[in-house]
N, C-alpha and C positions, 0 to 999 in steps of 0.2 A: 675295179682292179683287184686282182686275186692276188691276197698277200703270202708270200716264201713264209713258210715256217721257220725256216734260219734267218727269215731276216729282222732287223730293229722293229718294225712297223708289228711285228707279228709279238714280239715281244714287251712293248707298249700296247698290242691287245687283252694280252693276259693280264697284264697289269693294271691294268682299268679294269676290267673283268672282276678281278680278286678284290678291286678295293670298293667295289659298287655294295656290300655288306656292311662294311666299316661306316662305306661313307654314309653310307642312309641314316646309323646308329647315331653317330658325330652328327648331322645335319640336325636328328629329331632331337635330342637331347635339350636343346636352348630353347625349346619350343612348348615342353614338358609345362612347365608353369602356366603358360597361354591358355594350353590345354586343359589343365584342371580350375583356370577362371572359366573359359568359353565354355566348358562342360557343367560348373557347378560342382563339381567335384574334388575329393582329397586328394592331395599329392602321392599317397600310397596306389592308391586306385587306379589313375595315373599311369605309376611308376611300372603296372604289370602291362602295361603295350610292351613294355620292352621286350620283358616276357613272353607276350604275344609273340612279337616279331623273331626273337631266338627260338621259340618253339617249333615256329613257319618255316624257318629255316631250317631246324634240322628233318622235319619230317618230308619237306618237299627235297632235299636229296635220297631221301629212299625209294618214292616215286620217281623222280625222275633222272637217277639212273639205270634202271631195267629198260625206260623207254629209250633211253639213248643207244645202248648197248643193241637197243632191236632198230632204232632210223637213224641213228648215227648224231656224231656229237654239234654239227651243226643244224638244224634244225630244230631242235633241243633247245641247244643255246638263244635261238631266233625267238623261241615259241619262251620263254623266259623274261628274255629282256623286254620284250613286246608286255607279257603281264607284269613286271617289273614297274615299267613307265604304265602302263593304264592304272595299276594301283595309287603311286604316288601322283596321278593327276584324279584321280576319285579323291584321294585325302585331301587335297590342293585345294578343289572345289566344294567339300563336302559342308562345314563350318561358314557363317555367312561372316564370321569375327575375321577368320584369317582370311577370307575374301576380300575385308576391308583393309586389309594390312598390308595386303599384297597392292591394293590400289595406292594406300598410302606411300609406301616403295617406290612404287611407280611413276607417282605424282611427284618426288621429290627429284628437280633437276639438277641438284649435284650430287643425289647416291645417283642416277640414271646416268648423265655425264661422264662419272667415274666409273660407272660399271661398263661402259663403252670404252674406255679408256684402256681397261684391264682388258676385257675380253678380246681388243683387235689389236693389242701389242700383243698377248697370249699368241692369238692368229699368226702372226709375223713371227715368232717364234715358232708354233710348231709349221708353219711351211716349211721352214729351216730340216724340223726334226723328219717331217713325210718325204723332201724332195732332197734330202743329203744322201740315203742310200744309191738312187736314181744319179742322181751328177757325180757323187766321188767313187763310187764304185764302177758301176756300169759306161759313164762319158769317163769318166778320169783314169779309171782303169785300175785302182786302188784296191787291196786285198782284204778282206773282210775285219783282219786282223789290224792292221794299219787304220781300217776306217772307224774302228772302235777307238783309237789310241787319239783320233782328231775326234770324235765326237765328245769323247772324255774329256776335254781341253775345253768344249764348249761348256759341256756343264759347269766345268771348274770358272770358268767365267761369269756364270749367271751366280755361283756363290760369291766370287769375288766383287761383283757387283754390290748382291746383297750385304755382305760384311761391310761393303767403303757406306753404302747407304745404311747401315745400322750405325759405322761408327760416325759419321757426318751431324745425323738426325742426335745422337749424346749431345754433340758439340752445336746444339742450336740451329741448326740451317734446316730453316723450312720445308718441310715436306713436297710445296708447290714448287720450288727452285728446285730442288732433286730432278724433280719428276719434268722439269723443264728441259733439263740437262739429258737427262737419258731418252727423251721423245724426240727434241734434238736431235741427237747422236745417231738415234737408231733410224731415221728419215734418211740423213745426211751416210750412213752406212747402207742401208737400204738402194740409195740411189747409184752408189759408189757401184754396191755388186751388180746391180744392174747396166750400167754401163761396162763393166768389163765382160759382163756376157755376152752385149751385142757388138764388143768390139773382138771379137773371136780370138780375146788374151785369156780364156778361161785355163787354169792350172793350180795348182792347188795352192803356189806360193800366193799368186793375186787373191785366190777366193778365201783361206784360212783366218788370214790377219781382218778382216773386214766380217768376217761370221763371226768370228772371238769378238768383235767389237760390237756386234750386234747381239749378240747374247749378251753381251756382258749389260748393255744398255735396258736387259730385260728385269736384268737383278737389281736395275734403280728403277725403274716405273714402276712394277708391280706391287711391292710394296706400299709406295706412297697412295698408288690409283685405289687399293683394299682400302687403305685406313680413311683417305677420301671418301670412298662409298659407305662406309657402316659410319663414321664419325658422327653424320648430321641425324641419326635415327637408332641412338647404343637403347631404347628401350626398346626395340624391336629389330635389333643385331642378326638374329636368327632367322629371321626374313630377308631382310637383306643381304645377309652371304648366301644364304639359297639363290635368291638370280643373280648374285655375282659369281657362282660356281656354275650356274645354269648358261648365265652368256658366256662364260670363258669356254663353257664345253662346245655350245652352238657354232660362237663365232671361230673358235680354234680349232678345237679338233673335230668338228663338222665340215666349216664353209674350208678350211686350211688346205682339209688331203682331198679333198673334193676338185678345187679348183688347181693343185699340184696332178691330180691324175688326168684329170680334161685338158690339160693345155700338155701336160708333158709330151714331145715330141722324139724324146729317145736318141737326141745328140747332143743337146745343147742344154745348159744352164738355164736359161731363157724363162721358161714357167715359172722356177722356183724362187730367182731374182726378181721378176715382176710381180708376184702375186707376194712377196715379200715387201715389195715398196708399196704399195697397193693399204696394206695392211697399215704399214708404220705410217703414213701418211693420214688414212682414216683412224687412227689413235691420235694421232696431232691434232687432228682437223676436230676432235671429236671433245677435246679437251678448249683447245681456241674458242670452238663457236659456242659450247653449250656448258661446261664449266667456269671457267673463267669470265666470262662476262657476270653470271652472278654473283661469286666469289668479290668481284669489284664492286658490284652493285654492295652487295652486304658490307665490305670495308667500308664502302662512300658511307651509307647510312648509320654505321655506328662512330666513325669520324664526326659526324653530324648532331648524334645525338649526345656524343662525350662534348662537344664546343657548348653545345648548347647549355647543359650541365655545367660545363665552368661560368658561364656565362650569367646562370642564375646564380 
């Protein structure tokens, strides 16, 4: 699907674009230590990847904007990102330390649990953000201006979310009850827009109040589903937000606009509400079968071994 330059999807490309420098800097950075153990080397020594990497970068925009200017700016772009990701999967594999870390990661089922948890609530959100141009605009007939002023109201949702779940989380309420509540919510919303799609009541008063509410459900899981996933492994934090940023991109903003463009039929709501419950359902289901059971498991066992302890 070929995205409008004026539209949102095109402007959440640049945006990702722009922040793939930052975010590589931010990613490496917690890893730096790793790094000068697995190497045998000083932290100085070290510290000149960074260097490295800011150098790569300024000299590879000199090269490669003459090439752009002569095959044009995508292509360029293509031939980038492509070296971009074979780079960082060379470093990924390179070290057999951070091969084992990455398995450790892996092997733990509730940073895994939760890193599913985030990534296909993410999903469920951005359907929202890929298939809202598509149904309020185009189906609903909504003017680019107006479509901004509702999209705006969503965001201000997923804050409002995350404020009531920051201020909750002060006042003692479990991070796993939050995260109950807005998996909940966002299922139960999820279903709601879909049924009013196939009951061809789709208009902006039914669809708005029930997208706010699904958003807003995104600014209490997310939160809780992070601190769930790095929790059980903070000495190797920096491994574990690597495929917690890795699946949220995969299952989000991959499987999300992928499966919004394949089903979209260009009248109907239909794609963007199904593949929205689709989502919110495999973030519940993802959390039920494969968190949660061992989360109990672990209470039972330390309930067991505090009796015991009293006992002696």
């Amino acid at each position: 699907m070929r995205i409008r330059p004026n539209s949102l999807g095109f402007t959440l490309l640049l945006g990702a674009l722009a922040a793939l420098p930052p975010l590589a800097i931010d990613m490496g950075l917690p890893a730096l230590a790793a790094l000068g153990t697995s190497f045998n080397t000083s932290p100085a020594a070290i510290g000149l990847t960074l260097s490295l990497f800011m150098a790569g970068f300024a000299i590879a925009q000199l090269v490669f904007g003459p090439f752009s200017d002569r095959y044009g700016r995508r292509p360029i772009l293509l031939v980038g990102c492509g070296v971009f990701a074979l780079a960082n999967v060379m470093c990924a594999i390179a070290p057999h330390r951070l091969i084992h870390t990455y398995r450790r990661v892996l092997g733990d089922r509730i940073c895994v649990g939760y890193t599913l948890v985030n990534g296909l609530s993410f999903g469920c959100l951005f359907t929202y953000v890929a298939g809202s141009p598509l149904v309020l605009i185009d189906v609903l007939g909504l003017s680019t201006t107006v479509y901004g002023w509702f999209f705006a109201l969503t965001a201000l949702a997923i804050m409002a979310g995350s404020f009531l779940n920051g201020r909750l989380s002060v006042r003692g309420v479990p991070p796993s009850r939050l995260l109950k509540v807005g998996s909940r919510l966002a299922v139960a919303s999820a279903i709601a827009l879909l049924l009013v799609s196939i009951s061809n009541n789709v208009r902006v008063a039914t669809l708005m109040p029930l997208l706010v509410l699904n958003t807003f459900c995104f600014g209490l899981i997310a939160p809780n589903a992070k601190y769930g996933a790095l929790q059980p492994l903070p000495e190797v934090a920096g491994v574990a937000a690597a495929v917690l940023g890795f699946m949220q991109m995969l299952l989000g903003g991959t499987l999300a606009s992928v499966f919004v463009a394949f089903l979209y039929d260009g009248r109907t709501a239909t794609a963007m509400t199904s593949v929205m419950m689709l989502f919110a359902l495999a973030s519940f289901a993802a959390y039920a079968n494969i968190v949660q059971p061992v989360e109990k498991r672990i209470a039972r066992a330390s309930f067991n071994h505090y009796s015991n302890s009293q006992k002696t």
